[in-house]
C-alpha positions in Angstrom: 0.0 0.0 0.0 1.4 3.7 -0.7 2.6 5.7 2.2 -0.4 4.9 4.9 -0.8 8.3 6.2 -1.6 8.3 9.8 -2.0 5.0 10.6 -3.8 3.6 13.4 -3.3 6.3 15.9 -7.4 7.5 15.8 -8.4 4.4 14.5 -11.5 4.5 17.3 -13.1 7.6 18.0 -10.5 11.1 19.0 -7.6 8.5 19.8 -6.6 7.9 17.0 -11.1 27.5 -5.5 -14.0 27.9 -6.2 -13.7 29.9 -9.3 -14.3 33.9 -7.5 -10.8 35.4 -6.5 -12.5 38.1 -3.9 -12.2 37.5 -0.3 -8.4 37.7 0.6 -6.7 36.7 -3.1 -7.3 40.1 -4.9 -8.6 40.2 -8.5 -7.5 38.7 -11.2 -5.3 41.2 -12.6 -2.2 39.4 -12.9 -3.4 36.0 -12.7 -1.3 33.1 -14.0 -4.1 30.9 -13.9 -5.0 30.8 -17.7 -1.2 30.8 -18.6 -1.5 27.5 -20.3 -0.4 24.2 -19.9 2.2 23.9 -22.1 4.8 25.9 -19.7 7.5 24.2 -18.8 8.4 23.7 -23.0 11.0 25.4 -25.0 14.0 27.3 -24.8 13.5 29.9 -22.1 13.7 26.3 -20.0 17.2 26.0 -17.6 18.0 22.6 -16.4 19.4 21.7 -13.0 22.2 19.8 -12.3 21.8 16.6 -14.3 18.4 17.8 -15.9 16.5 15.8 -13.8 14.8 19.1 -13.1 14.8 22.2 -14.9 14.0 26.0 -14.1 10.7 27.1 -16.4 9.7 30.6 -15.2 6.7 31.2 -12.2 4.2 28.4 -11.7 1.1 28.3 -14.0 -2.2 28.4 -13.2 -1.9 30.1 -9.7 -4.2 32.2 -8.3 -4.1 36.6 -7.7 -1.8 37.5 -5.4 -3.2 37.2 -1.5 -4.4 40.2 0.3 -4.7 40.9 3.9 -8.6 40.8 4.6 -10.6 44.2 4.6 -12.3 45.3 7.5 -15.3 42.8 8.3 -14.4 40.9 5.7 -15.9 37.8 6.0 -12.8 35.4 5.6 -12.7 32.6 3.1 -13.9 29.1 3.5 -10.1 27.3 2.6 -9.9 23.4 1.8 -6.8 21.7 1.2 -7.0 18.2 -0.1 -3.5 16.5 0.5 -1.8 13.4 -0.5 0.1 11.0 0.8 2.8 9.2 -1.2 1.6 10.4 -4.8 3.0 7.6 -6.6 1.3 6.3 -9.3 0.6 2.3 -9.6 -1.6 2.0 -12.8 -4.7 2.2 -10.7 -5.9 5.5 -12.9 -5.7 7.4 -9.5 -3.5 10.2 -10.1 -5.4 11.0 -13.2 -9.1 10.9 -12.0 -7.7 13.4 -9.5 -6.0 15.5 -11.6 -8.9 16.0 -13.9 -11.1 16.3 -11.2 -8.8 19.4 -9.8 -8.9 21.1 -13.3 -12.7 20.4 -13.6 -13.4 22.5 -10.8 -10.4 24.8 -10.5 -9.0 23.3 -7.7 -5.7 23.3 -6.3 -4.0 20.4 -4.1 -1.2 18.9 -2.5 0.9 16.3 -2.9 3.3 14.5 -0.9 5.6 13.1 -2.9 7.8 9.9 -1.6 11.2 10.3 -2.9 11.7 6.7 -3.2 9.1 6.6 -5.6 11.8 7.8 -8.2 14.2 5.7 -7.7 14.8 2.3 -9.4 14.0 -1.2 -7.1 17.5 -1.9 -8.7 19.4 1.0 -7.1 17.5 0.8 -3.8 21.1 0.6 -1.6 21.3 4.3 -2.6 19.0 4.8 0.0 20.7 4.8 3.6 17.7 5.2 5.9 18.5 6.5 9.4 18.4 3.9 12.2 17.8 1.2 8.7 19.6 -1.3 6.6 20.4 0.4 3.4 18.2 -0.1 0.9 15.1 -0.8 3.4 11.9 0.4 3.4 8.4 -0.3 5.0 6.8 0.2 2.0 7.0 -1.3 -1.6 9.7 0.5 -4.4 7.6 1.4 -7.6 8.4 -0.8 -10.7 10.5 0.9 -13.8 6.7 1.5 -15.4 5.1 3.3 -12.4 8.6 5.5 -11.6 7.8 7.0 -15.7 4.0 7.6 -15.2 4.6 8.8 -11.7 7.3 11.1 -13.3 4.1 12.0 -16.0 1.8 12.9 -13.7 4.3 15.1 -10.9 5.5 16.7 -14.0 1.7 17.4 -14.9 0.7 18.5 -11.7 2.7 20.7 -10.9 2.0 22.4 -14.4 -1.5 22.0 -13.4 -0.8 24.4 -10.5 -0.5 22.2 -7.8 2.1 21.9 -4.9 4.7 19.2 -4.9 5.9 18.7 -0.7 7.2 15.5 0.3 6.2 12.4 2.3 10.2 11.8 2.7 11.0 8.3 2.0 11.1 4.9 3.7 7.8 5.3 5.8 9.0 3.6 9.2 6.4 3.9 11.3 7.2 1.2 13.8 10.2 -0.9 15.2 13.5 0.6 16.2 14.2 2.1 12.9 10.5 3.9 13.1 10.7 8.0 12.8 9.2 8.5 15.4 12.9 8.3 17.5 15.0 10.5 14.3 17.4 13.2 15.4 16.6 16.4 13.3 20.5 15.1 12.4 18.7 12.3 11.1 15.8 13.9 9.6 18.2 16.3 7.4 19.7 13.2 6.0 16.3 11.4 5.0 15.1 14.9 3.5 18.4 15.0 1.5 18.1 11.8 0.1 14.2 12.2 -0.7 15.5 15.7 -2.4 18.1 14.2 -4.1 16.0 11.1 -5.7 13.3 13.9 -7.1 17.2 16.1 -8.5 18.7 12.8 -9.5 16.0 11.1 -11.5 17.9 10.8 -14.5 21.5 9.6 -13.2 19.4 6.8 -11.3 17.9 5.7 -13.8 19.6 6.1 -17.2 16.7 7.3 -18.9 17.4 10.5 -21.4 13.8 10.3 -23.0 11.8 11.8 -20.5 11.2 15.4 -20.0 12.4 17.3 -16.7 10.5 18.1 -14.2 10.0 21.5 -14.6 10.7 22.8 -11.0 13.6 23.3 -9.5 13.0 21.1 -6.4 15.2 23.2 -3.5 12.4 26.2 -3.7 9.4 23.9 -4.3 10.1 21.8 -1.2 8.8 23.9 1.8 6.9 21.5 3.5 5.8 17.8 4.2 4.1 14.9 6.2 5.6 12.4 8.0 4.9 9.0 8.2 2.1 7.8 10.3 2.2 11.8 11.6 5.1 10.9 13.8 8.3 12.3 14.9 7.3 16.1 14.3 9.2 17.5 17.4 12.5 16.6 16.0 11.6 17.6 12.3 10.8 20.7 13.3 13.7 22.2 14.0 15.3 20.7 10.5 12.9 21.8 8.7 13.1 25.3 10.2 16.7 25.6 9.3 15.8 24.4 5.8 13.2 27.5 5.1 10.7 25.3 5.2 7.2 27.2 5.8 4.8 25.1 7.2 4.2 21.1 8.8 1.8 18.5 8.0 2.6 15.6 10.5 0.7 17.3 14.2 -0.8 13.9 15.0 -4.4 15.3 15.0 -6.0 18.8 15.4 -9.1 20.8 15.7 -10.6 22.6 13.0 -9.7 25.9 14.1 -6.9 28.7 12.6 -3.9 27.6 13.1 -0.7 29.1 14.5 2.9 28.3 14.3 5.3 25.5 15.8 8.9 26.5 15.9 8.4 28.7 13.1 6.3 27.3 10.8 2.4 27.0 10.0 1.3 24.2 12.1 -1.3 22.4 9.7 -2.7 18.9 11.0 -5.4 16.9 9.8 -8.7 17.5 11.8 -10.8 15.9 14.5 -14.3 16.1 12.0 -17.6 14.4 13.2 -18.2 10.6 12.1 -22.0 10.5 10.9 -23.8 7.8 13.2 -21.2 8.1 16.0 -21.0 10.4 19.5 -16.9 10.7 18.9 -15.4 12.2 15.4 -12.4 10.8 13.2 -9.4 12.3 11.5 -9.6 13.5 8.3 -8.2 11.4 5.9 -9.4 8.4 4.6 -7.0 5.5 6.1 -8.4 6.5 9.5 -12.0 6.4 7.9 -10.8 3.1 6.9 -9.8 1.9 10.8 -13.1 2.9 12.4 -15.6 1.2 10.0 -13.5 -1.9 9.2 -10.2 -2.1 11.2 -7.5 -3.0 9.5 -8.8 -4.8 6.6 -8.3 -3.1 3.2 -11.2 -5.6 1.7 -14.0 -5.7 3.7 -17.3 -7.4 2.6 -18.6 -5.7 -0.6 -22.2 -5.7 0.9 -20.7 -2.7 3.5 -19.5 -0.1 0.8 -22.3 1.9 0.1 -23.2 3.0 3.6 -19.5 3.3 4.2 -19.0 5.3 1.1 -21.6 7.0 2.1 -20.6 7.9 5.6 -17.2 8.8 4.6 -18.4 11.0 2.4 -21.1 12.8 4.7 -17.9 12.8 7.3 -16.2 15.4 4.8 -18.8 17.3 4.4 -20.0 17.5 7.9 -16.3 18.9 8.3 -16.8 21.3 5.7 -20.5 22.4 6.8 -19.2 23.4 10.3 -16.7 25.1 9.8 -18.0 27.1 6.6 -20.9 28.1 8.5 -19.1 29.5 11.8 -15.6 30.1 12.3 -14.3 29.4 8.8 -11.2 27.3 9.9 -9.4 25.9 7.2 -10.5 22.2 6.5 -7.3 19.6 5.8 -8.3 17.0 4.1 -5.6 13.7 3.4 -5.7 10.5 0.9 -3.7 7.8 -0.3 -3.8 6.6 -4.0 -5.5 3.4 -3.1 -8.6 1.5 -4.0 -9.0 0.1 -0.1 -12.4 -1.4 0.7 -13.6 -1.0 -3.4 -12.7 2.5 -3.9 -14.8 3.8 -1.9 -12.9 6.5 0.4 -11.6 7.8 -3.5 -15.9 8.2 -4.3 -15.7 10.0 -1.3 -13.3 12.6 -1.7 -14.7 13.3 -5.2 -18.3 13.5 -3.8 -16.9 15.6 -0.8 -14.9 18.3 -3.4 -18.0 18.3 -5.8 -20.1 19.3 -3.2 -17.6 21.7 -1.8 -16.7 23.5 -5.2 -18.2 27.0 -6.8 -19.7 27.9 -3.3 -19.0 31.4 -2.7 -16.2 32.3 -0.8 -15.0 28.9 -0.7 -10.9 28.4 -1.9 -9.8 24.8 -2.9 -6.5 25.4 -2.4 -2.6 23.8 -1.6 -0.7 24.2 1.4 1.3 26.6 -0.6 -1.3 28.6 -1.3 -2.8 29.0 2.4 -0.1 30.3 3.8 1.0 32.6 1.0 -2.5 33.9 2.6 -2.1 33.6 6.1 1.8 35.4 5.4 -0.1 38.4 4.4 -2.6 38.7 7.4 -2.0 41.1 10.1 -1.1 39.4 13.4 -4.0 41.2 14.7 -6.5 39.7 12.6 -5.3 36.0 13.0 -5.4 36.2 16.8 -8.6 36.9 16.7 -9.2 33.6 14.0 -7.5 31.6 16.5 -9.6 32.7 19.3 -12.7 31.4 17.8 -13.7 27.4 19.1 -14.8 25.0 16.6 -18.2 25.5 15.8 -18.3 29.0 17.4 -19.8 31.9 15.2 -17.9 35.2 15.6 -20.0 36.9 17.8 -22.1 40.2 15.8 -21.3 38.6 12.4 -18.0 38.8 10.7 -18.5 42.9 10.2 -18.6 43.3 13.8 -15.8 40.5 14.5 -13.1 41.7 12.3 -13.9 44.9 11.7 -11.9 47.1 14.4 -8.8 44.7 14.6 -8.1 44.5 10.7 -8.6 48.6 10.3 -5.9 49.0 13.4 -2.3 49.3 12.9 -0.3 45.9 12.5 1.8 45.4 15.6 4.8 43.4 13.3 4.3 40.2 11.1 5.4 37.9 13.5 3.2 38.8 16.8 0.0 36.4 17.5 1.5 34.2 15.4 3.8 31.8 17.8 2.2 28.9 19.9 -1.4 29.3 18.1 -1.8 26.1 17.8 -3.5 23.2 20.2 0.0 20.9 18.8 2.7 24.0 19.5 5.7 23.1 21.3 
């Protein structure tokens, strides 16, 4: 299976854009959304190193630059759909998703593992900390899947999407697991992932394929760990690296978030579990745990009312916090066709449903917090101050609109130890 996300950690009960630019992202003066596909062709193009990957200009297909919210603006509804791994195995996955994404304007995230571009037949390149070389707790992509998973990173990211990383290996248990890293540790497994996405080509031999057209070191600012664990001694890594934000708190509340040594503190979400008194994490493996353990093929009569629940599960996320506080809803999902598909129906029912509603932002991690970056400290305080569920009290007008009309008091005040996960 690729990359399995959070595990079992809340696999019972807590344990475990749309298309209008208002709202906080300006007009579309400027825009580089419609800049067409085909960027990333021609000679304006600069490869890197070996040509693995090349400089091509400013992303396409991005939306207007973010601006700090007006006075009583109401803010906008953000969801970032994530994923784990993003490898592609033939399963049509990475494609349905894609398309999807353009279909509705949507922006996403994904995780790439960095061992999912290099060849079975050079796995000793990998030394994984506190590992045999070469080892790894989850499988290496055949020669086939590294070229279409090549195809469809390239794609994405000229789709406008965020490439991060879900690092490499994916120990999530044993003596080697991540969870007991060093950040000495973690620099070298982030290297290595960096240098199999730079070093594509001298891996594997192949001079056919086209670049990737990124270059990789400015892409990368931030990532998910496996099974959300070993954060604390990440952190101060990825700090030191520029990094700008963290995927791996092992569970949050859907509220605003603030910053953990440094960087945007972005878990996945505690989001109520239709038919149940206790709510589940927000991405689909945990879904999985809760309706049918750890079995990836339950029996087919279950999947429509699972489908069905982990679909209303999304939404219910969505619905609460679009109607009240507005937190930003993290959504995560593995590539996999566990229990029939049916946690993949339910992402694409959940986006469907969530796409072209008015202030609503299907966006990457990138993209939130190029948004949050512009925000008066001020005005996110007051975000964070708001409980899930909990309407701002006289409507947003009243709410925001003294803070954001004062003076700022510096970028970096409110911003620290915002977060229910901050050191």
């Amino acid at each position: 299976m690729l990359g399995l996300g959070a595990g079992a950690a809340a696999a019972v009960g807590l344990a475990g854009c749309g298309t209008e630019l208002e709202n906080g992202f300006g007009s579309d003066k400027g825009s580089e959304k419609d800049s067409g596909k085909d960027k990333g062709k021609g000679s304006t193009d600069r490869p890197i190193g070996d040509g693995s990957t090349a400089y091509t200009g400013k992303q396409p297909r991005q939306p207007a630059k973010p601006e700090p919210l007006e006075p009583g603006q109401t803010p906008p509804q953000f969801v970032v759909f994530s994923w784990d791994g993003a490898g592609d195995v033939g399963n049509g996955l990475f494609e349905r998703f894609l398309n999807l994404s353009k279909e509705h304007d949507a922006h996403m995230t994904f995780f790439l593992t960095g061992l999912y571009l290099l060849p079975e037949s050079k796995k000793r390149k990998y030394l994984p900390p506190n590992n045999a070389p070469g080892a790894s707790d989850i499988g290496y992509l055949t020669d086939d899947h590294v070229k279409s998973t090549l195809k469809y990173i390239r794609q994405a990211w000229l789709d406008g999407h965020e490439i991060g990383t879900h690092f490499n290996g994916h120990f999530c248990g044993g003596t080697g697991t991540v969870a007991n890293w060093t950040p000495k540790q973690w620099r070298s497994e982030i290297d290595q992932a960096k240098s199999f996405v730079k070093e594509w080509r001298t891996n594997t031999g192949w001079t056919d394929l086209p670049a990737l057209p990124f270059d990789y070191e400015k892409e990368l600012i931030g990532g998910r760990t496996p099974c959300l664990l070993g954060q604390e001694n990440l952190l101060p890594t990825a700090r030191e690296l520029g990094w700008r934000y963290d995927a791996s708190s092992p569970g949050g509340r859907q509220q605003w978030p603030g910053k953990n040594q440094g960087l945007w503190d972005l878990p996945l979400q505690s989001i109520p579990f239709p038919g149940h008194t206790f709510e589940v994490l927000s991405m689909d493996y945990n879904i999985l745990a809760n309706q049918s353990l750890n079995s990836t093929k339950a029996p087919p009569a279950n999947y429509p009312g699972w489908r069905k629940q982990a679909t209303e599960a999304y939404i219910a996320g969505f619905k609460r916090a679009y109607e009240t506080n507005r937190a930003p809803l993290f959504i995560g999902n593995h590539f996999e066709d566990w229990n029939g598909g049916i946690y993949m129906d339910a992402v694409e029912g959940a986006l469907k449903h969530m796409a072209g509603k008015k202030d609503v932002r299907l966006v990457s991690f990138r993209q939130f917090v190029d948004w949050l970056d512009v925000q008066k400290p001020e005005v996110l305080e007051k975000l964070r101050a708001l409980d899930v569920g909990q309407e701002p009290v006289g409507g947003w007008n009243a709410y925001l609109g003294d803070v954001a009309a004062s003076p700022s008091k510096g970028a970096e005040q409110g911003a620290e130890g915002g977060s229910e996960n901050a050191a």
